[in-house]
N, C-alpha and C positions, 0 to 999 in steps of 0.2 A: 378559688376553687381549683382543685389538682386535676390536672390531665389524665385520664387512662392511656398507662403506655400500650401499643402495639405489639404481639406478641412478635420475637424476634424472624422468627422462620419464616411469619407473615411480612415483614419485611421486606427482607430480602426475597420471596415471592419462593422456597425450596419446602420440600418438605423436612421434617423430623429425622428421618434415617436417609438426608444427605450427604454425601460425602465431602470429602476438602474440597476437591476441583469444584462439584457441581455451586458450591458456597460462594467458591472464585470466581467464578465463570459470572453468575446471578450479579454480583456483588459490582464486579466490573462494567455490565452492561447499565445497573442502574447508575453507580459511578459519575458515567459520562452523562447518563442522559438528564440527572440532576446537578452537575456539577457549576455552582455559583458564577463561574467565568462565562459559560453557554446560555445560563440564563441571567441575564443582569438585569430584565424586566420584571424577573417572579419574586417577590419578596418570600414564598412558600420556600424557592427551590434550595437555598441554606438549611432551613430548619429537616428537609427532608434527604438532603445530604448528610447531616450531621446525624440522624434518626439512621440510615443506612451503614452510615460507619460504624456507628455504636455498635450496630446488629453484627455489622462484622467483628467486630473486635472478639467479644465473646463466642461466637460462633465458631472461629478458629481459633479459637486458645483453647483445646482438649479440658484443663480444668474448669474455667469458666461457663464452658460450657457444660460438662457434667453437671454441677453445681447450680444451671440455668433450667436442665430438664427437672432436677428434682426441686427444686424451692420455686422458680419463676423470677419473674423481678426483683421480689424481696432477698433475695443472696446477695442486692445490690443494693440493698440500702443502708443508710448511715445510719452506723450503730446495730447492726442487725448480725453485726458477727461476720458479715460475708465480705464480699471484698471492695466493697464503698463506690460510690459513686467518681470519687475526685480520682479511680484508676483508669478512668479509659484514657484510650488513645484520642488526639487532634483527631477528627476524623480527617482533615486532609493532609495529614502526617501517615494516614491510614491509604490514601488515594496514592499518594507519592510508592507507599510501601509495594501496595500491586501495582502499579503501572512505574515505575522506576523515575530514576532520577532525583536531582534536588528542585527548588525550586524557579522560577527564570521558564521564558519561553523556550520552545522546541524539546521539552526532556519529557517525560512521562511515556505517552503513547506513544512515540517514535523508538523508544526505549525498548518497550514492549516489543514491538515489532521487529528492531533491526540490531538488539545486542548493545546497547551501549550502555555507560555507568558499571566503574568499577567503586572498590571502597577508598573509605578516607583514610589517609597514613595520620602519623603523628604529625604534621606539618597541620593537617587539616586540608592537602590537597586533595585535589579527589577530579576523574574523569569527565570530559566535558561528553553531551548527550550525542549522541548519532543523530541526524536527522533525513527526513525523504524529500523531494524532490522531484513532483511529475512533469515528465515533460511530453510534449507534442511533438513531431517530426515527417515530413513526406517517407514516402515510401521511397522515393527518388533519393534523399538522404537516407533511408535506411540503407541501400543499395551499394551507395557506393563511398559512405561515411562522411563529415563533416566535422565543423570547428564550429563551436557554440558557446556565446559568453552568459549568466545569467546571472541574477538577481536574488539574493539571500538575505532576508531579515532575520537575525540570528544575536545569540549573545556572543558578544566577542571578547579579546583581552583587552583591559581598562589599560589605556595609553598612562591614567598618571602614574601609578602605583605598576605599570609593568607585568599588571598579572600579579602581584601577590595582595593585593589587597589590603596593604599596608601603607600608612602614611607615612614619611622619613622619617628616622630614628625609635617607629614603633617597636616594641620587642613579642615576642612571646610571652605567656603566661599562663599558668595553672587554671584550667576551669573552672571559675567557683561554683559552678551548680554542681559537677561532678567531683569537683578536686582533684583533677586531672584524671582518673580514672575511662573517663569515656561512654560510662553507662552510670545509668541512675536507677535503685531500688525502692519500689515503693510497695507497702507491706497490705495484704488485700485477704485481711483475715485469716486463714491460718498458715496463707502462702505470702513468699515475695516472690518479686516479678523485678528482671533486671530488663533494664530497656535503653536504650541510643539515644546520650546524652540530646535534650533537642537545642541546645546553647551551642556545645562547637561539633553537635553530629558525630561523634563518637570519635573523636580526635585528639579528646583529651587537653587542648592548649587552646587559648583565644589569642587574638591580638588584641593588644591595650590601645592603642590607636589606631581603628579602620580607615583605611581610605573612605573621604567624604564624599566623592567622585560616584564609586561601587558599592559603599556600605559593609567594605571588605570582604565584597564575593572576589573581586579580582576581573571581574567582566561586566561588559554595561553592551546592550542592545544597540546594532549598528547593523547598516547596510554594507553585502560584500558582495563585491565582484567576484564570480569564480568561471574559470575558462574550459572549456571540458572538450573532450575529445570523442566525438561518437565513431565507433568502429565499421569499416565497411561490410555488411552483412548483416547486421543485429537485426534480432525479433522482435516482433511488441510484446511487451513483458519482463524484457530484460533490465538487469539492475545490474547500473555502475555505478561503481564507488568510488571515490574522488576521498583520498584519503587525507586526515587532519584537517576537513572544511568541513566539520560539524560546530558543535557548540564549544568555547572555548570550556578550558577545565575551571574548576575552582581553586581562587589562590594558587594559581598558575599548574594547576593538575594539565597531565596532555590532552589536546582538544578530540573530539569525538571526530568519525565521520560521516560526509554526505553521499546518501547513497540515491542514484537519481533511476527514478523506474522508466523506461520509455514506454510512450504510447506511437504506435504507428498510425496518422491518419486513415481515413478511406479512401481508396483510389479510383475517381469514375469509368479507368478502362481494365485496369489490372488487379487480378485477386490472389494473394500468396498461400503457398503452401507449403512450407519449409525453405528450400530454397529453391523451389519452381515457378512458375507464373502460370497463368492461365487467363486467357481473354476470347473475347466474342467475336466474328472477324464477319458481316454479311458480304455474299458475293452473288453477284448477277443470275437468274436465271441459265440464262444461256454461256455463259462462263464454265458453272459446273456441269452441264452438260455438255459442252464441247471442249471444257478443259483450257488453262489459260495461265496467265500469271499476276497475281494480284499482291496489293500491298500489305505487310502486315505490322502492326505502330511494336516496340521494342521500347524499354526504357530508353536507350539511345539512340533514337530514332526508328524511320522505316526501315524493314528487309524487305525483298520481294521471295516471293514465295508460286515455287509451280504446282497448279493444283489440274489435277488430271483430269481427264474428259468420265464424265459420270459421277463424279465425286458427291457422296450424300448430304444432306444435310444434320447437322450434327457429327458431321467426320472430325477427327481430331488430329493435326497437323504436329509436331514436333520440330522445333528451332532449338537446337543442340546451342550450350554452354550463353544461350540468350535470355536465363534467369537468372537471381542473384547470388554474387558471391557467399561460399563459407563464412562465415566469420571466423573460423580459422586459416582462411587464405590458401584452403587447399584447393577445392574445386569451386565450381559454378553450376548452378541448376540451367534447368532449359523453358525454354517458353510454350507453352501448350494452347495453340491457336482452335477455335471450336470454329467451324463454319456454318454458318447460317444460311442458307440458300434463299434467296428471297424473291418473294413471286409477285408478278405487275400488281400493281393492285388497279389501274387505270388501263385501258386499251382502245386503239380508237377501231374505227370497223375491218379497214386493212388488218391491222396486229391481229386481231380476234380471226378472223378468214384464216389468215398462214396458220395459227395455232388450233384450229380446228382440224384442218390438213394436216398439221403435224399428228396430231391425235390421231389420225385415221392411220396414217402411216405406220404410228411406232405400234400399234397392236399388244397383245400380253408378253412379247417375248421382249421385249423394251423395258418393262416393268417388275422387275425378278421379286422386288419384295414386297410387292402390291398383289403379284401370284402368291407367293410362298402364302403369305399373311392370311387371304382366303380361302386355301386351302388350308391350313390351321385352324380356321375358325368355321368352316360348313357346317359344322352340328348346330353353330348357336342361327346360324339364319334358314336353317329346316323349319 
């Protein structure tokens, strides 16, 4: 019994008069979220990968698609005059096409994101993938910069074959599926369609003996050490690139690179603000009102700090060139201490007596913004 196909727009979940991007965008999101390698549990999630490619193929091919609005599926069927079933694309020939890369860990969506994968010469070389790299760092190393080793599983250059993905004495040779031309035409009813050879990927030459090692990619999957250098000042957010420790090339193409995005932990005392600091600092009752010198924490340590007789709560102190450096090593920001005035919360009957007495003493003229304040607001307690 024959399957009812899905109509393609339904698909890919777009409507009828969408356009390229909106096609891409749809196509990419489903992409990932069916794609065979993420679900190795779903026996569905191939068939409906492949159902998504499909939709794309014709969807962005201008003819195919004309030919899709007005006939429907039957423009695809054998014998039907249209352009046959045996022309689509792999659908994951179709996955590789938007999200970039060849095949091998770290290419596709890193691709996407950060620029890598260029084309293949007549060599059959071709660009290794750019890859990302997050990492975690105190704020104390955002500060004042550091030296960090890490850990890359990655595809690298095949030590036996050197990167070319050849076995000793193999030579070059003519494509047979292409005949060295590089592209292959397959004819889809009143059209042909030239497309990238999928034997040497538009290279036009095979090698006659691959290394057994690689399979004559020229790279096999290895762990690397790479040594990085974080700058003193950096944001969270920022991306370094550690250039030629991406993925090695194909058939000794030049290797992509690693681009490593920092995350700045949380810091329990300090909160940044470009290149400022800002913290919480509680000081005694009686400190702020008779003024005094208290401690204040610094990434490098204590300062002391004078804080004057009456100083409010919520006053805001400034400690000049005591936040983090530019990361262009021109200036330094400052540290913004907040004061907090903190009041007993415990008193035993003596405390309480003198602070009664004080109360009597300081009267409204002690109190300026306890006056001001209600006087501002008399209307609302009439």
């Amino acid at each position: 019994m024959a399957t009812t196909k899905r109509d393609y727009y339904e698909v890919l979940g777009v409507s009828r008069g969408a356009a390229e991007e909106e096609i891409k965008r749809s196509y990419r999101k489903l992409a990932v979220k069916f794609h065979p390698d993420k679900n190795p549990d779903d026996p569905d999630a191939e068939e409906k990968f492949k159902e998504i490619g499909e939709a794309y193929d014709v969807l962005m091919d201008a003819d195919k698609r004309a030919a899709y609005d007005r006939y429907g599926h039957a423009a695809f069927a054998q014998g039907s005059g249209g352009f046959g079933r045996g022309g689509f694309h792999d659908p994951f020939d179709i996955f590789r096409e938007v999200f970039g890369g060849g095949g091998g860990m770290g290419g596709g969506i890193f691709e996407t994101f950060f620029g890598g994968g260029a084309g293949v010469d007549r060599e059959g070389r071709q660009r290794g993938s750019d890859l990302r790299y997050d990492m975690q760092i105190t704020l104390e190393e955002a500060a004042f910069g550091t030296d960090k080793e890490i850990e890359v599983r990655k595809l690298d250059r095949c030590e036996k074959c050197n990167g070319s993905g050849a076995e000793a004495g193999s030579r070059a040779i003519n494509c047979p599926t292409c005949g060295g031309r590089g592209q292959v035409i397959s004819s889809r009813g009143f059209f042909q369609v030239s497309q990238t050879c999928p034997r040497c990927r538009g290279a036009g030459q095979i090698i006659d003996k691959p290394c057994r090692v690689c399979d004559g990619e020229g790279r096999v999957e290895k762990t690397s050490r790479i040594k990085l250098k974080i700058p003193a000042g950096i944001a969270d957010g920022s991306r370094l690139r550690s250039s030629q420790n991406g993925e090695a090339g194909i058939r000794g193409g030049p290797p992509g690179d690693l681009y490593v995005v920092i995350h700045v932990k949380e810091h329990p005392i300090f909160q940044r603000e470009d290149d400022d600091l800002f913290c919480e600092v509680p000081i005694p009752f009686a400190v702020a009102a008779l003024g005094g010198e208290i401690a204040v924490p610094t990434l490098e340590g204590r300062a002391m700090l004078k804080v004057p007789a009456g100083t409010q709560s919520a006053q805001i102190f400034k400690l000049r060139g005591r936040g983090i450096l530019n990361v262009n090593g021109r200036d330094r920001g400052d540290l913004l201490a907040r004061v907090i005035v903190e009041v007993p919360s415990r008193l035993n009957a003596e405390q309480r007596k003198k602070l009664e007495e004080f109360a009597e003493l300081c009267g409204d003229e002690n109190t300026p913004l306890h006056k001001s304040f209600f006087e501002r607001a008399k209307e609302f307690f009439q």
